[in-house]
N, C-alpha and C positions, 0 to 999 in steps of 0.2 A: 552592526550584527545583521547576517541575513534573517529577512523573516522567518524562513524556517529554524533558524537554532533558537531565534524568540521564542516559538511556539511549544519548541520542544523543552525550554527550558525545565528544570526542576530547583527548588529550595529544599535544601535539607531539612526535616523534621524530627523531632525525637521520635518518630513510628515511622519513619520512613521520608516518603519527599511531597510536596506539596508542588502541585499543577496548574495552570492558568489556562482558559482559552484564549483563542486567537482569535480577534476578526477577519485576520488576513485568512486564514483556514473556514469559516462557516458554512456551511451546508444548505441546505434548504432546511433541516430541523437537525439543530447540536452542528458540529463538528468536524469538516470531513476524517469519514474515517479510516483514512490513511495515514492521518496526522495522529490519530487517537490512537494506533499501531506503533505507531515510530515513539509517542511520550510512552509508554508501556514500555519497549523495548528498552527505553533509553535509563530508564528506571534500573533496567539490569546489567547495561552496561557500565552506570555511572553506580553501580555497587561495590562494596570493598571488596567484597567476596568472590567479584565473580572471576574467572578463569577461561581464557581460550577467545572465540567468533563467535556468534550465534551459528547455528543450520537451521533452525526450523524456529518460527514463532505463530501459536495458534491464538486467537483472540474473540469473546464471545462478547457481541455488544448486548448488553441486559437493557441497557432503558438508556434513551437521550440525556446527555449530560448538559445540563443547563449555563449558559453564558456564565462565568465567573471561574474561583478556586473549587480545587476538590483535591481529593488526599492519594495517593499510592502508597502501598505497603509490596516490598518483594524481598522474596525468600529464597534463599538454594535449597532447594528440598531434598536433593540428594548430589552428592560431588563423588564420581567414579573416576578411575584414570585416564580415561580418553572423554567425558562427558559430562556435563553437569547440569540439573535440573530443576526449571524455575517456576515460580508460581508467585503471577503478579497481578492485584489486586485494586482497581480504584471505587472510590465511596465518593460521595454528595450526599449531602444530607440525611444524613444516616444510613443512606441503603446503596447496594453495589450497582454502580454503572456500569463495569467490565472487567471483566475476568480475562486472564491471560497464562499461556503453560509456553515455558522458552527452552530451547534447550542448545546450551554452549556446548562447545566441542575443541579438541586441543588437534588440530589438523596438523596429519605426519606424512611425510610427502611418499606416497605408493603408485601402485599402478593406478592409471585414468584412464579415462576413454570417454565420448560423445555419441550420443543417440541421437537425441536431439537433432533439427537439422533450423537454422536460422530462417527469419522468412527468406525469400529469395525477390530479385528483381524488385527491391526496396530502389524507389527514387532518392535522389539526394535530398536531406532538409531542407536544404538550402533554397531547394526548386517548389518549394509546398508554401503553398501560404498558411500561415499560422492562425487555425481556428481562431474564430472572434470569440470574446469572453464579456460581449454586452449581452444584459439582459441575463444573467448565465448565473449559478452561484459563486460567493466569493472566492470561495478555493481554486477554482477553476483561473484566474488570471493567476497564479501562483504556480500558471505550470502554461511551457509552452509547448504544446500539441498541434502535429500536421500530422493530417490524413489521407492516401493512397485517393480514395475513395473518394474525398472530399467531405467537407463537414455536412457529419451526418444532421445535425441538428437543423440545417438548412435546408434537409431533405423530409421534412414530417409529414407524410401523407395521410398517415393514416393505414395506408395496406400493411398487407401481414406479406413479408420479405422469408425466403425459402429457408436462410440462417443468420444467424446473430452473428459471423464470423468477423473481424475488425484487423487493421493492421495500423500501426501508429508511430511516427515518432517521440519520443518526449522527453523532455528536461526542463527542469528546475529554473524558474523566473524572479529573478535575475540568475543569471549560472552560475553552479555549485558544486563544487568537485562532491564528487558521489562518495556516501561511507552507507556504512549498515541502517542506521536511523534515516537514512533518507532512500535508501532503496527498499526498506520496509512501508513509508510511505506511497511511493511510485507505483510499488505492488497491487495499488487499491487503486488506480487511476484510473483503468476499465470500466466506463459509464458502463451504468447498469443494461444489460443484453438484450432484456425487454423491448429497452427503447429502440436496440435494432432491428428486432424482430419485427413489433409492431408500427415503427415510426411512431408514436406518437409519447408522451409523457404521464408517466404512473406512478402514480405513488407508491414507493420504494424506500426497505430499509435494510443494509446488510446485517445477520445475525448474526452470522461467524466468518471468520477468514483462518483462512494457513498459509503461510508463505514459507516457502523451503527456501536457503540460501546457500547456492550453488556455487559462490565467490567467495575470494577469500581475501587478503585486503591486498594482496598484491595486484588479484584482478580491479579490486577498485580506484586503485594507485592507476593503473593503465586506461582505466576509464576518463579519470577527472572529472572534466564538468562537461564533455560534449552528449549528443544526443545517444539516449537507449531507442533499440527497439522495443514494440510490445506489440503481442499476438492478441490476442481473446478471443474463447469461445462460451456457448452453454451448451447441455446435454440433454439438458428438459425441465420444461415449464410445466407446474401440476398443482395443481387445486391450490393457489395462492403461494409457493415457493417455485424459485429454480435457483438451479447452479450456472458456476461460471469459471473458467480455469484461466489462465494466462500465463505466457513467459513472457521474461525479461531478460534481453539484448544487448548485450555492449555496442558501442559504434562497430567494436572488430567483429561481432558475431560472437562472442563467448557467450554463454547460457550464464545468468548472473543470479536468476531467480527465477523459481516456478510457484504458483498458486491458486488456489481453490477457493473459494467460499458459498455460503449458500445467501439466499437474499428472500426478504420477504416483497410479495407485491397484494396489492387491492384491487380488485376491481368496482 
């Protein structure tokens, strides 16, 4: 089994499913939480109830969730004709680690159209050498990352850089044909923008994320397992938060995912 379907696994419970961490996922404190997006989500895909894709999954980390089990409970909160509405729940030790609101959709083939525009004058992967992942947290070898740019973390000066802009490719270590659980993961692979701004390393905690899903499973079918692109930016840094947006790229260029979240930093 690949590591990530280990991480994401779930056991069924009489209240819902019961969760494990992963070492292969850890963070510098809990979880990364990309992976703590994808078991949440997976909670509602792997429901009786549930109906359609996902398009949108929002997730609010409340507190570090500690090495070991912890419980999920999800609900359809509401099931309309074209939509259905989730409300997904995990606990430790008595108290909530993360809350989460999902929302399925029964996709009916209409008019579409692209705004979006994909990055441009991307190198091939193939020609980037692949970020080192010593020294680095564990999640991070869990994913192979080559940067335009060069590995930014090889570059820690110290100065303050004009923007946090990034351009990346990425996929899944060992490769993994792509489904919703793991491109909800992906979504959250944008190091925190701080560290591009400032070069250097801050203590950082993401509170929330939204990821919109733009694909559908046919686009993920066409994907398989080769590399996404990823953009990132932030919009402003202020008295201990900033935000940070990102798209997500097929090798063809199709728009797969767009996302937001906000993050806490320290000084």
């Amino acid at each position: 089994m690949h590591p990530f379907d280990q991480a994401i696994a779930l056991k069924p419970t009489s209240e819902g499913f019961e969760a494990h961490t992963s070492p292969d996922y850890a963070n510098m404190v809990g979880p990364y939480g990309g992976v703590t997006c994808a078991i949440l989500l997976n909670a509602a895909l792997q429901h009786p109830d549930r109906l359609g894709v996902p398009i949108a999954l929002t997730v609010n980390f409340a507190a570090p969730i500690a090495d070991g089990p912890y419980s999920i409970t999800a609900r359809a909160a509401r099931t309309n004709r074209s939509t259905q509405h989730w409300i997904i729940e995990a606990t430790q030790g008595g108290g909530v680690v993360a809350l989460a609101t999902a929302v399925f959709a029964q996709r009916r083939s209409t008019w579409s159209a692209d705004e979006a525009k994909p990055p441009q004058d991307m190198p091939a992967p193939e020609t980037l050498p692949r970020m080192a992942t010593d020294r680095r947290p564990t999640w991070v070898q869990h994913y192979d990352m080559r940067w335009p740019q060069g590995d930014v973390f090889q570059q820690f000066d110290g100065q303050e850089y004009p923007d946090s802009a990034t351009r990346a490719w990425l996929r899944d270590d060992p490769p993994r044909a792509m489904d919703f659980a793991s491109l909800a993961a992906i979504s959250d692979h944008f190091l925190p923008r701080i560290f591009m701004r400032r070069r250097r390393l801050t203590p950082v905690g993401s509170v929330s994320i939204t990821t919109y899903f733009h694909a559908d499973e046919a686009a993920l079918l066409a994907q398989g397992d080769r590399f996404v692109m990823g953009t990132a930016k932030a919009l402003k840094f202020h008295n201990g938060f900033f935000d940070q947006s990102g798209e997500i790229w097929s090798a063809d260029g199709d728009l797969l995912a767009s996302t937001h979240q906000t993050v806490y930093f320290k000084e």
